[in-house]
N, C-alpha and C positions, 0 to 999 in steps of 0.2 A: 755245734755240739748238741748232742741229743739231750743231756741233762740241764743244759741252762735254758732251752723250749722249753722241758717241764717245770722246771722252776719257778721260771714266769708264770706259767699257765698254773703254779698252786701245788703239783703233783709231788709233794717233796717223798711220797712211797715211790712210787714211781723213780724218781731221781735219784736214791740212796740204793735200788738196785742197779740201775743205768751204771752209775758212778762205782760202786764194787766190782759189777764187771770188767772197765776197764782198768782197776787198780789189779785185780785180778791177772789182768792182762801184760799191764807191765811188769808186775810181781814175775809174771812168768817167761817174759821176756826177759831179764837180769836173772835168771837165773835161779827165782827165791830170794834174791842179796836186797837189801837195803841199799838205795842211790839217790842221788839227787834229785833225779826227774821222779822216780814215786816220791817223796816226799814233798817234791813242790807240787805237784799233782792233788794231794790233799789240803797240804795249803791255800793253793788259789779254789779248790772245792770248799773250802771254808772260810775263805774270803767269801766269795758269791753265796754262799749261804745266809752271812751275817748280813749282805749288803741287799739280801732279800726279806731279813726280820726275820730270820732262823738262827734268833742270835745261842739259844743252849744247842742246839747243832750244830752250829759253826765253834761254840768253846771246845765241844766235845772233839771234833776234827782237828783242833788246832791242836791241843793238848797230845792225841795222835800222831801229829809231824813233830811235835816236841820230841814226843819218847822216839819215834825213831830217829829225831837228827841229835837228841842226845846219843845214841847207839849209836851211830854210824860216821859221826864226826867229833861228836865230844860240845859240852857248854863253851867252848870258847870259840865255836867256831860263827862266821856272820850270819848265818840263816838263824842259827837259835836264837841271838837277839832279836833276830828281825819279829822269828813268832812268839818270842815274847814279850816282845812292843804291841805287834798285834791281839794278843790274847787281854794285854791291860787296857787297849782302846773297846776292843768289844766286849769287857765285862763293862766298860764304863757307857759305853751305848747302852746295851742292856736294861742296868740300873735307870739308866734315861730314861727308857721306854717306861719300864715298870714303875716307875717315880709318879709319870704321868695317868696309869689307869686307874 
């Protein structure tokens, strides 16, 4: 994957077009609709963000697949817990980082 090269390599301009692209892409593949794979598609984008120290870009993404898996399946469904497990781990890394400079 083209965006997790840049990632590594620091490029996060670079990577947050790479990565619209292909959301892009899928968007346009479904039709415009809201589904599971775009939405996990931003998810695991902002997993690997956060797990890169781009933790306010990773909330911001996460937050993202919130509102659409609110929209398209409702709070009660497994994914929403899931990212908002994950959204309380990475505000709590975060505060870690920042605690420490």
């Amino acid at each position: 994957m083209v965006a997790e090269t840049l990632l590594k390599l620091g490029k996060i301009d670079e990577v947050d077009k790479e990565v619209q692209l292909t959301y892009d892409r899928l968007v346009q593949m479904y039709g415009g609709k809201l589904n599971a794979d775009v939405i996990e598609y931003i998810f695991v984008y902002a997993c690997r963000l956060n797990e890169a120290g781009y933790h306010n870009k990773s909330l911001e993404q996460l937050k993202n697949a919130l509102n659409m898996q609110k929209e398209y399946r409702g709070e009660a469904s497994d994914k929403y817990r899931e990212i908002t497990t994950t959204i309380k781990k990475v505000e709590a890394t975060k505060e870690k980082y920042e605690g420490n400079i």
